[in-house]
N, C-alpha and C positions, 0 to 999 in steps of 0.2 A: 830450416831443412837444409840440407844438404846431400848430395849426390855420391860422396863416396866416404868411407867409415872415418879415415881422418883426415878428409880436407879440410873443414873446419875448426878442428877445436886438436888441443895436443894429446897424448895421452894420458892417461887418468890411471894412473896403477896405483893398484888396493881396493877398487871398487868391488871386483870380487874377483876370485880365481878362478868361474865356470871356463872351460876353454871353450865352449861354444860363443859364447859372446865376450872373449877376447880380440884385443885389437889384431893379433897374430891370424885366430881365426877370419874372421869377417873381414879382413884386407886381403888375406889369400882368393877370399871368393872373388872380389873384386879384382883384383891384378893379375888373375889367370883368367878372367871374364866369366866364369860361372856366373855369379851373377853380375847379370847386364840387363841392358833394354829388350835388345836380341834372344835372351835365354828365357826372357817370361818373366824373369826377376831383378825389376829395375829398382837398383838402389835410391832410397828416399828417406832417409837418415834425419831423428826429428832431433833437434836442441832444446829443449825448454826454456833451460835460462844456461846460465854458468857451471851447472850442476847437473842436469838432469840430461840423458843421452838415450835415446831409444831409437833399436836397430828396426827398420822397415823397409818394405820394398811395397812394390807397386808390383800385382799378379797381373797376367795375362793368361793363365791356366791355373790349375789347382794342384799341380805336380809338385813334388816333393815336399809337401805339406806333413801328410801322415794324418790329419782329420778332415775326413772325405765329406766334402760338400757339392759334391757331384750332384746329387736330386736338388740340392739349393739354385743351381745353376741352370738343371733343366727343368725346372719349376721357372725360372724367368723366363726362358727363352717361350715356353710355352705363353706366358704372356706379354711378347713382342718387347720384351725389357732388355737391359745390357748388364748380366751379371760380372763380368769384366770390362773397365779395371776393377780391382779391388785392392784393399792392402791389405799386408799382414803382417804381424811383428812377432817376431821369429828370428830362432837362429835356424840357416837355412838348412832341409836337404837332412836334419838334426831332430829326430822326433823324443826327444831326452828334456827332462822338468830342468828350468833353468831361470836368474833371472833374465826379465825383458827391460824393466824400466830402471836402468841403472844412476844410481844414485837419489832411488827417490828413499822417501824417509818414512812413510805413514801415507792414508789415503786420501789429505789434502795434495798431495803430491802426485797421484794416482788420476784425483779428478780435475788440476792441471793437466795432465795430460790427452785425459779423456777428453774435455775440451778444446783441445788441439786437431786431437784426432776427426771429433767430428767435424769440424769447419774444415778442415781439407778433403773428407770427403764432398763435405757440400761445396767446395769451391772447386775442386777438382771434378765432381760429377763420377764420384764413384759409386760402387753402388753399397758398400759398406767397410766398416775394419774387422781384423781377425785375431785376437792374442792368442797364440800356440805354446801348449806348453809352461805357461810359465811357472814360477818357483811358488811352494806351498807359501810362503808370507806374500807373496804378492796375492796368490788365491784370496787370502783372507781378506785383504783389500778390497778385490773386485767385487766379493760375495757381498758388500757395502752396495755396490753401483748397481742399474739398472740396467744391466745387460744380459744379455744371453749368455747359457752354460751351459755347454756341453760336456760329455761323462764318457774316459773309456776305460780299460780295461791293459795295465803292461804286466809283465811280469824281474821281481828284482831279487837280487839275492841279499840278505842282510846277514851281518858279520855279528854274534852272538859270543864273542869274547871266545871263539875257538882256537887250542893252542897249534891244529895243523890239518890236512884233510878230513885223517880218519876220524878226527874228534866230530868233526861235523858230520861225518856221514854214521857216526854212531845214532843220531837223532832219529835214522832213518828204521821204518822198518825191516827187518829182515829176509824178503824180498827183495825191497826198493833196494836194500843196500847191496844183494847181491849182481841186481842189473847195474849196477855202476861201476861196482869192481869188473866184472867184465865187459863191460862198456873200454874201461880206460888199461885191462892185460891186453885186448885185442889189437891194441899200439904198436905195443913191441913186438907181438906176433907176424902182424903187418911187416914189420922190420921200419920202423916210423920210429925217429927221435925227436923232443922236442925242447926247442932254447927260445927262452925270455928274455929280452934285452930293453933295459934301461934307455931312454932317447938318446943320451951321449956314446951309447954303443950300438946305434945302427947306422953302420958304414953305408956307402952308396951302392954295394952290391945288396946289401939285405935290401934298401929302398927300392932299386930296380926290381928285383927280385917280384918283391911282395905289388908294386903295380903291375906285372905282369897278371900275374895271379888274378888279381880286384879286375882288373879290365877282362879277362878272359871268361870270369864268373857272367859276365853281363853279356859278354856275346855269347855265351850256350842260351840267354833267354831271347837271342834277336835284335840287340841293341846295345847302344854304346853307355858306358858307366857315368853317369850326372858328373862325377869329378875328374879332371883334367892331371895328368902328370904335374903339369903349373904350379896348379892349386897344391898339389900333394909334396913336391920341391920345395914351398911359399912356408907349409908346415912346419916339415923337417930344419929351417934354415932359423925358423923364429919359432917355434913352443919346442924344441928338443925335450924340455924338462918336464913336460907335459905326454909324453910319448909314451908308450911301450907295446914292443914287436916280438909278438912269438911265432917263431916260423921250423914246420914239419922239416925233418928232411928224411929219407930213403938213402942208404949207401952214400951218406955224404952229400948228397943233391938236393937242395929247396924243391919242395912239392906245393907247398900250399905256406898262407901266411893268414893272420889274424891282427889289426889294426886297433890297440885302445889309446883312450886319451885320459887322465886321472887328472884330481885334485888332489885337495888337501883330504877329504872323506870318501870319496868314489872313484869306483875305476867304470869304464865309459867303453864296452865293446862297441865298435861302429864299425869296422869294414875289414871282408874276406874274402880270401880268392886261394882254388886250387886249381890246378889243370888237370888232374884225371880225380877218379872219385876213390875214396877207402872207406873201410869199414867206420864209423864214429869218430875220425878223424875232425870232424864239425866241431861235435862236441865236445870234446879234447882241448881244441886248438882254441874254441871260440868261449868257451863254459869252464872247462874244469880247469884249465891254465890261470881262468883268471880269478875264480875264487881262490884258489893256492894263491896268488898274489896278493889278494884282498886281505887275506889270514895272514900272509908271511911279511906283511904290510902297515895290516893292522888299520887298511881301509874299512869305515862302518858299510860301506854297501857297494852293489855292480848294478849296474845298470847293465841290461845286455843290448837293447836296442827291443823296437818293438815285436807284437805278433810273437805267434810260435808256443799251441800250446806243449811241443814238446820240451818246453823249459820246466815244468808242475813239477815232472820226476827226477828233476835233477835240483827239486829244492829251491827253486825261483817260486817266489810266493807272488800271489797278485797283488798288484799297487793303482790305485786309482790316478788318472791324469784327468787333468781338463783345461778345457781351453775354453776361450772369452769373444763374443759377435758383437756386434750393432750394427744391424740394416736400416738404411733411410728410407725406405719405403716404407711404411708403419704397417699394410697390411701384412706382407713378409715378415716383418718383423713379429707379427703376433702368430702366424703361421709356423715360424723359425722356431718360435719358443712353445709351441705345441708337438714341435718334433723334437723339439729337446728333453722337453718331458716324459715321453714314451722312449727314448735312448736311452735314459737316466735309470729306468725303473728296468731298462731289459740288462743293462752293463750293473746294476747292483745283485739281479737275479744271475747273472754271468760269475760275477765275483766269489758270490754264496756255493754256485755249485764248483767252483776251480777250488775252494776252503777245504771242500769235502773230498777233495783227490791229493791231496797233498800227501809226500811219500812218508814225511814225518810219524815218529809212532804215535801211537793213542793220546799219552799221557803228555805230549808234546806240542799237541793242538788245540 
């Protein structure tokens, strides 16, 4: 174990290009102090051996998770229990499929781990682990192990070999297809332009810019944004290549910004901010900007971030996620997975009816 992403071991490039679990990312969190002991999310970074690296922290709430185990928590407290600490393995604050157990190879690698996990819970006195999110071949793995499985419900956009917008919105019926068209005239009518820039083309006014923005989104709901300027500087200075900023402007003036982060296959919307509000400017900035990139790119897929089912009409189809438990309390534990099961069965019933709303024509579905 270890306390911060690379105090121990050097860097490992080519394990994979997720930028969530980049040493760029997960350093940032730490050295701008997002996460800390202080924030709820104390870095506890496991080594296996020479090989094996899984990012963890130690909870003290359930914030920035993205799978709510809120009833989990007060279902203990109702019986005089400590459902924190807890851990969870995760990229933070990042509710996007990704891997977690880097560099394992198969699921003798998986169940190494697994038994790591559990003896710090038990030596530590937690009261269980949590895998968030991780990558479909890890899934396969876990579906091996005897843990819990929880079931939700994203929505992503998948790249269909289209040569440019309108190829793709050809799919659409003709309706769907006319609310998008003017979804994305009501731009320029607005008087709204809007520019893409590659990580090596955003200068330190578009950065200021677009934190403005992120931070002011979160104080119209009361509260200050999970990420720090720091953290957001830490970014821009080590994954540039990883980057791209689309930002509105009005008469030449920055109005609002849209924050993604791409691999080699996916482009990765995560964070937006505008200071007054426009017509569809959202969806613009946050949705139709980045399929055109995905297409003019030749990315298989967008992740937009979670929630939202106004993403159906604009062609974001549903994509199943899940994430991975074991509670040491064995009655919890059979408890746990009786509510997993009625999740499982209401998020499959969820999926089937979001199938049937899809803007796609007939012969398309």
């Amino acid at each position: 174990m270890t306390s911060h992403w690379l105090a121990n071991w050097p860097s490992m490039p080519g394990t994979t290009d997720n930028p969530f679990v980049s040493d760029g990312f997960l350093t940032a969190l730490e050295s701008s102090v997002v996460c800390h002991r202080e924030t709820g999310w104390q870095p506890n970074h496991l080594l296996i051996d020479d090989r094996l690296r899984v990012p963890a922290y130690l909870k003290s709430h359930s914030w920035g998770e993205y799978v709510f185990d809120w009833a989990w928590a007060n279902a203990y407290e109702q019986y005089g229990l400590s459902y924190y600490p807890k851990m969870v393995i995760a990229a933070p604050y990042t509710p996007s499929m990704g891997p977690r157990f880097l560099g394992a190879r198969g699921v003798e690698d998986i169940n190494a781990i697994m038994t790591t996990c559990k003896n710090l819970v038990i030596a530590e006195r937690l009261s269980g682990f949590h895998i968030l999110f991780p990558s479909v071949q890890e899934q396969r793995w876990l579906d091996q192990l005897p843990l819990l499985k929880r079931t939700d419900v994203q929505f992503h956009w998948k790249n269909r070999d289209y040569r440019d917008f309108d190829d793709f919105l050809d799919t659409f019926s003709s309706r769907k297809r006319k609310n998008v068209k003017k979804e994305r005239q009501s731009i320029s009518l607005q008087g709204l332009q809007l520019q893409t820039l590659e990580g090596k083309d955003i200068t330190e006014s578009h950065w200021n810019a677009f934190y403005q923005f992120y931070h002011a989104t979160y104080l119209k709901r009361g509260r200050q944004g999970y990420l720090n300027k720091a953290f957001f500087d830490d970014v821009l200075a080590n994954m540039r290549t990883q980057l791209v900023l689309t930002v509105a402007y009005q008469a030449s003036k920055p109005v609002a910004a849209a924050l993604f982060f791409k691999d080699e296959h996916t482009l990765y919307g995560r964070y937006w901010g505008c200071f007054d509000e426009f017509n569809n400017l959202h969806f613009e900035a946050c949705y139709y900007q980045g399929i055109e990139y995905c297409i003019r790119n030749k990315l298989d897929r967008f992740d937009p971030g979670t929630q939202g089912e106004h993403k159906i009409a604009r062609g974001f189809e549903p994509t199943y996620t899940h994430s991975y438990h074991w509670l040491s309390h064995p009655q919890f534990f059979e408890a746990a997975r009786r509510f997993c099961d009625d999740e499982a069965k209401m998020s499959r019933q969820y999926y089937l009816d979001v199938q049937a709303n899809l803007p796609f024509k007939q012969s398309d579905t």
